[in-house]
NUNU-142573 format. One record per residue (C-alpha): y, z, x; residue number from 1; residue in three letters. Coordinates in nm, 3 decimals, always signed. Example, Ala and Ser with C-alpha at 12.3 -4.5 7.8 and 13.67 -1.06 7.14 Angstrom:
residues 2
yy|zz|xx|i|aa
-0.450|+0.780|+1.230|1|ALA
-0.106|+0.714|+1.367|2|SER
//
This chain:
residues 267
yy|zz|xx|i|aa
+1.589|-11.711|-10.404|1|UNK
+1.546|-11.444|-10.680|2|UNK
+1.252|-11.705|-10.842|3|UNK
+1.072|-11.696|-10.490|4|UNK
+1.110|-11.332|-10.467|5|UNK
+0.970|-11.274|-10.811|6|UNK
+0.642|-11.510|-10.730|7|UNK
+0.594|-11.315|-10.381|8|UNK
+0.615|-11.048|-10.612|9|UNK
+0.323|-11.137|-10.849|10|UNK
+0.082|-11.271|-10.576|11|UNK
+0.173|-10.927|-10.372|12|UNK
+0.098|-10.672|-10.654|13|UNK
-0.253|-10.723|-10.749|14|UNK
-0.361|-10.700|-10.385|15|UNK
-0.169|-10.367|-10.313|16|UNK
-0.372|-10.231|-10.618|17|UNK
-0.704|-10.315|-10.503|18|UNK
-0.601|-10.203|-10.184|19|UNK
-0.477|-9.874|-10.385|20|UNK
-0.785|-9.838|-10.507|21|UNK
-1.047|-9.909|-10.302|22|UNK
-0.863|-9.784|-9.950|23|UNK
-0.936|-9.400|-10.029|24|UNK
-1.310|-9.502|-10.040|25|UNK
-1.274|-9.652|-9.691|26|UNK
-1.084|-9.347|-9.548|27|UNK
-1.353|-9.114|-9.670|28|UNK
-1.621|-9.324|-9.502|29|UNK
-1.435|-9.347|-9.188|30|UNK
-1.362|-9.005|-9.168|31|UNK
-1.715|-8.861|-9.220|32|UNK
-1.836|-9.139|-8.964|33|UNK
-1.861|-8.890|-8.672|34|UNK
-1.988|-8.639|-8.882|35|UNK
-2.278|-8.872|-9.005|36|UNK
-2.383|-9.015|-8.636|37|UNK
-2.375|-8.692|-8.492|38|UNK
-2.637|-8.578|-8.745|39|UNK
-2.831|-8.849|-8.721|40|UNK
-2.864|-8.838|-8.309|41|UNK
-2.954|-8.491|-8.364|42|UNK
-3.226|-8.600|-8.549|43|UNK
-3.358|-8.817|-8.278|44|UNK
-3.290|-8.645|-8.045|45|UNK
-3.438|-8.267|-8.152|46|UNK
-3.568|-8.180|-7.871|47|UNK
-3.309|-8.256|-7.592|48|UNK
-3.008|-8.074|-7.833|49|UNK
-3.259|-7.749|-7.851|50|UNK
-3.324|-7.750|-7.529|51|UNK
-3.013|-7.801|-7.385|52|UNK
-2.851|-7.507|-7.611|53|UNK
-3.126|-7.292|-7.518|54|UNK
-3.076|-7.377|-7.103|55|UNK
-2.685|-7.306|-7.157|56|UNK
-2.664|-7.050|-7.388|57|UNK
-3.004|-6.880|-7.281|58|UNK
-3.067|-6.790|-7.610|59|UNK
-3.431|-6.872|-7.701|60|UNK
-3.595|-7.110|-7.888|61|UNK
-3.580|-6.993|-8.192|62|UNK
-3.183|-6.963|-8.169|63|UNK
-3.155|-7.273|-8.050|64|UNK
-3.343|-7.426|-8.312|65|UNK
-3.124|-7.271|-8.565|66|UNK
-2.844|-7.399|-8.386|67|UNK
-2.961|-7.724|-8.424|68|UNK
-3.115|-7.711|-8.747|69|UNK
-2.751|-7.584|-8.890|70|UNK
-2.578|-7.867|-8.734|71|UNK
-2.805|-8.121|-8.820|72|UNK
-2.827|-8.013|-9.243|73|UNK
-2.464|-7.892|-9.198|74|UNK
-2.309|-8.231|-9.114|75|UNK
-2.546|-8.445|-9.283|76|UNK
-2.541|-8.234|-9.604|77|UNK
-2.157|-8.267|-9.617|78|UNK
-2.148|-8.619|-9.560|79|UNK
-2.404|-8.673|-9.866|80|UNK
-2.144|-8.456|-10.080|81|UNK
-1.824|-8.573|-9.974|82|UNK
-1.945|-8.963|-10.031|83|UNK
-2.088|-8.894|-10.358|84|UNK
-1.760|-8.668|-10.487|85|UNK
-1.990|-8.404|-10.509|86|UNK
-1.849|-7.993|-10.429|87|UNK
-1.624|-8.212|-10.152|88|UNK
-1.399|-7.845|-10.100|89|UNK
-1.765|-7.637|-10.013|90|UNK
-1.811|-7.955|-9.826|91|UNK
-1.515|-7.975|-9.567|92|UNK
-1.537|-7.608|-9.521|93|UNK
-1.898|-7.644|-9.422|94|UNK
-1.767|-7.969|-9.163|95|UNK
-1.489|-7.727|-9.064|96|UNK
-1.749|-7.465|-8.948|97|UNK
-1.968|-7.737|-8.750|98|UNK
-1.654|-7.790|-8.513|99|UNK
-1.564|-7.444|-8.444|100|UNK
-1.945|-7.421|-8.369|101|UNK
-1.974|-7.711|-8.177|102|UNK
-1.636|-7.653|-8.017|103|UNK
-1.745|-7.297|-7.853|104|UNK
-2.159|-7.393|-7.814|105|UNK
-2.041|-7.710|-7.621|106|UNK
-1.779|-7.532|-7.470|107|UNK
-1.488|-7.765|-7.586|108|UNK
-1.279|-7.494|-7.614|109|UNK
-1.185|-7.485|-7.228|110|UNK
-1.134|-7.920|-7.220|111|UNK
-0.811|-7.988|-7.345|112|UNK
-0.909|-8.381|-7.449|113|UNK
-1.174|-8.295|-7.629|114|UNK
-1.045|-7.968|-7.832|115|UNK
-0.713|-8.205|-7.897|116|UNK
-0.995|-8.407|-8.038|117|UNK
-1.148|-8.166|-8.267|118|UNK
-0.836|-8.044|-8.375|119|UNK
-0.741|-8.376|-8.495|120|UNK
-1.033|-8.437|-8.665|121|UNK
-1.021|-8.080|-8.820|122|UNK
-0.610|-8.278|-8.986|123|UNK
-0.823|-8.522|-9.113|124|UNK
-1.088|-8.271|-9.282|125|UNK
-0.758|-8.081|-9.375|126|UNK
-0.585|-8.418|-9.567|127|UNK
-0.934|-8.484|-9.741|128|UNK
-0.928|-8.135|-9.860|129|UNK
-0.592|-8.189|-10.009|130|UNK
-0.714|-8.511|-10.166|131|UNK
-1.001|-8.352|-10.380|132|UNK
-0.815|-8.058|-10.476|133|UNK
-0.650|-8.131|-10.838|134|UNK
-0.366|-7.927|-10.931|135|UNK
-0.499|-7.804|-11.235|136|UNK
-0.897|-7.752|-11.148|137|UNK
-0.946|-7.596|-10.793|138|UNK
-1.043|-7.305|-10.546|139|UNK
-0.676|-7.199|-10.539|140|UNK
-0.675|-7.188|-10.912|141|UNK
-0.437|-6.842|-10.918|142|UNK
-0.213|-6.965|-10.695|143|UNK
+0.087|-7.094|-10.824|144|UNK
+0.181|-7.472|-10.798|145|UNK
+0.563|-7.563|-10.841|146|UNK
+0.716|-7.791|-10.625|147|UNK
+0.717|-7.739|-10.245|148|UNK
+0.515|-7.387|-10.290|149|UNK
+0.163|-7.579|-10.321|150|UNK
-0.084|-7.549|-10.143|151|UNK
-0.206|-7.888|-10.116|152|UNK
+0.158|-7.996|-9.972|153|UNK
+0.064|-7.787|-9.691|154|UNK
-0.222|-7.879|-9.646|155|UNK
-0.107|-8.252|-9.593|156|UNK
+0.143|-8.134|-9.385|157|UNK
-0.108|-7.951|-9.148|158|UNK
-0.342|-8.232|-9.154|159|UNK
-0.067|-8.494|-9.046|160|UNK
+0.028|-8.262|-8.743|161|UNK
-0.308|-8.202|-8.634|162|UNK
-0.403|-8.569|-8.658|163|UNK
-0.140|-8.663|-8.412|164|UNK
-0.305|-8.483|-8.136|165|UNK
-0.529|-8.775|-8.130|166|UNK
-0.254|-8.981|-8.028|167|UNK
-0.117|-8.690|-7.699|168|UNK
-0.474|-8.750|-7.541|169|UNK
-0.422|-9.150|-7.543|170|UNK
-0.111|-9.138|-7.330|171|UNK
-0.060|-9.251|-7.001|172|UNK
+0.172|-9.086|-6.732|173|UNK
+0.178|-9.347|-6.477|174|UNK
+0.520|-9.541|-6.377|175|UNK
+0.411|-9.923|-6.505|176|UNK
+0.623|-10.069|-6.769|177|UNK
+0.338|-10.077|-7.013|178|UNK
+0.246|-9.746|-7.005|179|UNK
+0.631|-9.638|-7.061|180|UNK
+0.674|-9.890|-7.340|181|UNK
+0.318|-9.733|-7.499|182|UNK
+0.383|-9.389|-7.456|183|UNK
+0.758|-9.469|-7.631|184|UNK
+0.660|-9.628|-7.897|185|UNK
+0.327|-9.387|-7.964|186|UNK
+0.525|-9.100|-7.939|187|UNK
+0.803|-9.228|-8.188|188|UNK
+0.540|-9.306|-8.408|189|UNK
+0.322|-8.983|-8.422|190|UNK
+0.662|-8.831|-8.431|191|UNK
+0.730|-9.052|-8.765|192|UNK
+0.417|-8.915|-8.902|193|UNK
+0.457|-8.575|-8.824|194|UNK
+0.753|-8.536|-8.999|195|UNK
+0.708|-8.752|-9.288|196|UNK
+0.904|-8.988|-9.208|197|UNK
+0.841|-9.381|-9.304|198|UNK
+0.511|-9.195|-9.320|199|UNK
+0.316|-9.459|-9.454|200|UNK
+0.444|-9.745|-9.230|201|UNK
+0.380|-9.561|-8.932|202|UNK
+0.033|-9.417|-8.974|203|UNK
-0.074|-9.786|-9.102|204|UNK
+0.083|-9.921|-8.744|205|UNK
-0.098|-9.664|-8.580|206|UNK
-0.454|-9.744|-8.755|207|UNK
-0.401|-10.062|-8.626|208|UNK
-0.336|-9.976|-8.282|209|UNK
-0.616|-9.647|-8.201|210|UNK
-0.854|-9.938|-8.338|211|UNK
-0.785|-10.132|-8.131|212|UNK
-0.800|-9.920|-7.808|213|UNK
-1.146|-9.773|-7.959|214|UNK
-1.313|-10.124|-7.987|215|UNK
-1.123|-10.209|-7.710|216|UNK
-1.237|-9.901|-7.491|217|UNK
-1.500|-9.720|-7.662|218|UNK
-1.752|-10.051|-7.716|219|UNK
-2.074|-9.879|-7.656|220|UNK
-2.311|-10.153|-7.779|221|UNK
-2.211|-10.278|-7.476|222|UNK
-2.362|-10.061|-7.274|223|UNK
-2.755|-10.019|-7.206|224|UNK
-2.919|-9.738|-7.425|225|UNK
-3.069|-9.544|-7.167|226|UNK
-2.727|-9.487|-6.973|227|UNK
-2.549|-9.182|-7.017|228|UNK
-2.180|-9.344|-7.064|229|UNK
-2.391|-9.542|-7.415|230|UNK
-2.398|-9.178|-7.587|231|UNK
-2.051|-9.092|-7.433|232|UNK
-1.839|-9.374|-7.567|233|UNK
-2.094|-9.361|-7.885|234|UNK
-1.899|-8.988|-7.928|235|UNK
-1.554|-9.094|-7.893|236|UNK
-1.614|-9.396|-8.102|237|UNK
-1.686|-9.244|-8.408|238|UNK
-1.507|-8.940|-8.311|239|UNK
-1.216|-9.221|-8.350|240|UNK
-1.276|-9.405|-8.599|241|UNK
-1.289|-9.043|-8.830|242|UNK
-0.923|-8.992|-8.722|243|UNK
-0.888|-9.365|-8.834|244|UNK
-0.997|-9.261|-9.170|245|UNK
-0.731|-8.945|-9.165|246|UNK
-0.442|-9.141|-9.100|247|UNK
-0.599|-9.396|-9.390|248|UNK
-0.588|-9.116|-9.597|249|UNK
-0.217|-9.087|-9.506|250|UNK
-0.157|-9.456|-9.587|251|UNK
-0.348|-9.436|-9.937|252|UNK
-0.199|-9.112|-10.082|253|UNK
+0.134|-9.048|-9.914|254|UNK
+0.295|-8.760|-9.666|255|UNK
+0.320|-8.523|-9.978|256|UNK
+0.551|-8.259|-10.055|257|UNK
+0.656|-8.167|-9.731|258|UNK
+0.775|-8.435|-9.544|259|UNK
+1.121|-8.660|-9.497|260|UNK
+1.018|-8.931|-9.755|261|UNK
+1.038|-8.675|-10.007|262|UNK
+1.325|-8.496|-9.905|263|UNK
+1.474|-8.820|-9.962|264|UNK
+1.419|-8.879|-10.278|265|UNK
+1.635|-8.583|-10.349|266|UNK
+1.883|-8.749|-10.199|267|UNK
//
């Protein structure tokens, strides 16, 4: 009945708005997760980073510290800015230039998971971007702003195609019904956010589903310390859980500009 409608209505409203509010906060957290353990580990774990950089790269020590030194202050720094609203542009171009410098030291470039990986997390870095900037206040302040020419528009439209490839390394080509019925429905879905379509909807159903695959698969408290696979599934977890916060950032702020919804409301 229209009364039962109306009291759904009022009970409904007040939660979406907290949710409104508060789910940006989350999304920013999430997505600067990777960013903050990484730092962190290479904190502990000075030493074995330098040396392994200077073994690979046979660069010398005092390269290889610098290597280190400019991840470690690079990633931590930007996390420190981007949580406290702080220069958050200066600090997703700094986060941009630790993956492309992780992504050729550790030589990422030449595994196809992993730079599908970084790419995705790079649509995440590229959505946050688009967040902070404000139309009237930013670092594209001469470039002009009307309509579908903005900037920021495609900027959420890159960072919703990048964030996707997240989703291409999680299928599975085998002939079991439950792969097929997975890979259908994933790849309808990461179509749906591509193109801005139901954009909202589908990046919320896919939160829900890459977390649970990454506590699911990625549980690395489960594993000893001292293994090997603890630091590897440590990596992908939080490498995760920062494309979790992109596609929150998606479900808080919309597809923008450049994307189906908004064609339609032309319509």
């Amino acid at each position: 009945s229209l009364q039962t409608r109306f009291r759904s209505q009022a009970v409904s409203q007040p939660f979406l708005r907290v949710t409104k509010q508060y789910l940006p906060h989350l999304a920013r957290l999430c997505l600067i997760s990777t960013f903050l353990e990484d730092g962190i580990r290479m904190w502990f774990q000075w030493n074995e980073q330098k040396d392994y950089i200077e073994a690979t790269w046979g660069c010398g020590y005092f390269l290889a510290t610098c290597f280190v030194l400019l991840n470690l202050t690079g990633q931590l720094g930007g996390c420190v800015l981007i949580l406290s609203r702080n220069f958050v542009q200066y600090a997703c171009f700094g986060l941009f230039g630790v993956i492309a410098l992780q992504t050729v030291a550790y030589s990422i470039l030449w595994d196809i998971k992993f730079l599908m990986r970084n790419l995705a997390l790079g649509g995440g870095l590229l959505l946050l971007l688009a967040e902070s900037r404000s139309e009237g206040k930013s670092m594209f302040a001469g470039v002009p702003s009307m309509g579908e020419s903005s900037p920021k528009q495609y900027m959420q439209l890159g960072g919703r195609v990048l964030l996707v490839l997240m989703f291409m390394t999680l299928l599975h080509f085998d002939p079991s019904f439950f792969s097929i019925l997975q890979n259908m429905v994933g790849t309808a879905l990461i179509i749906l956010v591509a193109i801005g379509f139901k954009t909202k909807l589908a990046a919320l159903t896919l939160v829900i589903w890459l977390l649970a695959i990454n506590v699911y698969f990625n549980a690395f408290w489960t594993v000893p310390a001292y293994k090997p696979m603890h630091d590897f599934l440590k990596y992908d977890f939080f490498q995760t859980t920062s494309v979790i916060g992109g596609l929150l950032l998606v479900v808080a702020l919309g597809p923008g500009g450049v994307s189906m919804d908004e064609k339609k409301k032309e319509w």
